[in-house]
C-alpha positions as CSV (number, residue, x, y, z in Angstrom):
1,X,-5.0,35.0,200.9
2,X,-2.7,35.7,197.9
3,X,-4.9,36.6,194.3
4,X,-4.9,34.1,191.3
5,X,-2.8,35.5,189.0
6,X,-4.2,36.4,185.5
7,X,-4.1,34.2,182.6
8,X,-1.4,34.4,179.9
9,X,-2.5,35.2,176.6
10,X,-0.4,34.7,173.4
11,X,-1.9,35.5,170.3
12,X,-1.1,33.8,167.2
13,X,0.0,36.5,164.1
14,X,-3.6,35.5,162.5
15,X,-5.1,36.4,165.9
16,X,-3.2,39.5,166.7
17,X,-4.2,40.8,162.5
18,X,-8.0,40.2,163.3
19,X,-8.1,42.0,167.0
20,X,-6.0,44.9,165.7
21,X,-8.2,45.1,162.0
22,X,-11.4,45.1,165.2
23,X,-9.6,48.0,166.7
24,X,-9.2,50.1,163.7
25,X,-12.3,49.4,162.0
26,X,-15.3,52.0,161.8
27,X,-18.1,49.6,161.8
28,X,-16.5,47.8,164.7
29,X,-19.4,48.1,167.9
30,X,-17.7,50.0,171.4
31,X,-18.5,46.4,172.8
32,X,-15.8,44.8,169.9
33,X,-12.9,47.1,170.3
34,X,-13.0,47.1,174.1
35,X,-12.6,43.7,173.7
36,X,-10.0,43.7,170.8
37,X,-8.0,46.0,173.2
38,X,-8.5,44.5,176.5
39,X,-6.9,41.3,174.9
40,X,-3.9,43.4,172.9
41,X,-3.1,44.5,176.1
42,X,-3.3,41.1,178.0
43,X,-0.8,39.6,175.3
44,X,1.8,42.6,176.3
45,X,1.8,41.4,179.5
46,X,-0.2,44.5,181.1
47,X,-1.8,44.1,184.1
48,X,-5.8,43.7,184.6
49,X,-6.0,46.4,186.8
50,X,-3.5,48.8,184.2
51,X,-5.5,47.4,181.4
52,X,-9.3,48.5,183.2
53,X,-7.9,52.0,184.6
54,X,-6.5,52.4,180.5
55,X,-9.6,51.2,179.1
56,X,-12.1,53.3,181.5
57,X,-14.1,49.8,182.4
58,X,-13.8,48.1,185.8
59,X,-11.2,45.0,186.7
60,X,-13.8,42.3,186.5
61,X,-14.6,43.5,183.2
62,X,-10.8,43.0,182.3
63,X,-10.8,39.4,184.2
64,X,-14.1,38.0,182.0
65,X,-12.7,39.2,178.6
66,X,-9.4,37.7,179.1
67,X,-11.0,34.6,180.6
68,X,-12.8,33.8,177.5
69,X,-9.9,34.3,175.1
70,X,-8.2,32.2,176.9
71,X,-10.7,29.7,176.9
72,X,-12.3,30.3,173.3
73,X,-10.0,32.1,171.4
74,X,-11.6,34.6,169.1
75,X,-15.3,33.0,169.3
76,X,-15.0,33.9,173.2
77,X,-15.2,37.5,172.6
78,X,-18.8,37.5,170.6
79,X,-22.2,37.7,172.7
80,X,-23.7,35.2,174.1
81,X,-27.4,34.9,174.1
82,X,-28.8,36.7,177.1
83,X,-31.3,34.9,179.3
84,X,-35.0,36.3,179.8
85,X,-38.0,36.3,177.1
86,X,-37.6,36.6,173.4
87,X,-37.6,39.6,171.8
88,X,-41.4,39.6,170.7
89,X,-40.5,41.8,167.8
90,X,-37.7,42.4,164.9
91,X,-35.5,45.3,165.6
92,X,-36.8,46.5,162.1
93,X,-40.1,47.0,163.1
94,X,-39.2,49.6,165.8
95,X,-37.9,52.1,163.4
């Protein structure tokens, strides 16, 4: 059974500014420039698996990311609330 092929990304000039301003910026999370740079990539045309092996995350990592941009555009690559109970205190109050 042949594999789906991955999903073409082209980003507009606005879009590729943003992801590449993610990239370079120092109060950017890991989580955010992983992301930035998992979709860079996509838009060149590299592979999920070249993109996952350059990155240092797995392939299905690579497939969800690009998946959301895809879908979402930029609002795809934010967190979405987690399932499970409420956090029953404000990080604040931990420190």
């Amino acid at each position: 059974m042949p594999l789906a092929s991955a999903v073409t990304i082209e980003l507009t000039d606005e879009q590729r500014v943003h992801l590449e301003k993610t990239v370079r910026k120092q109060t950017a999370t890991q989580r955010e420039a992983v992301r930035a740079r998992i979709v860079l990539l996509a838009a060149e045309g590299v592979p999920n698996h070249q993109i996952a092996r350059h990155l240092g995350c797995s392939r299905t990592t690579v497939v969800t990311w690009r998946g959301r941009f895809f879908d979402e555009g930029l609002a795809g690559l934010v967190d979405r609330p987690r399932p499970g109970r409420p956090r029953s205190f404000s990080p604040s109050a931990a420190s």
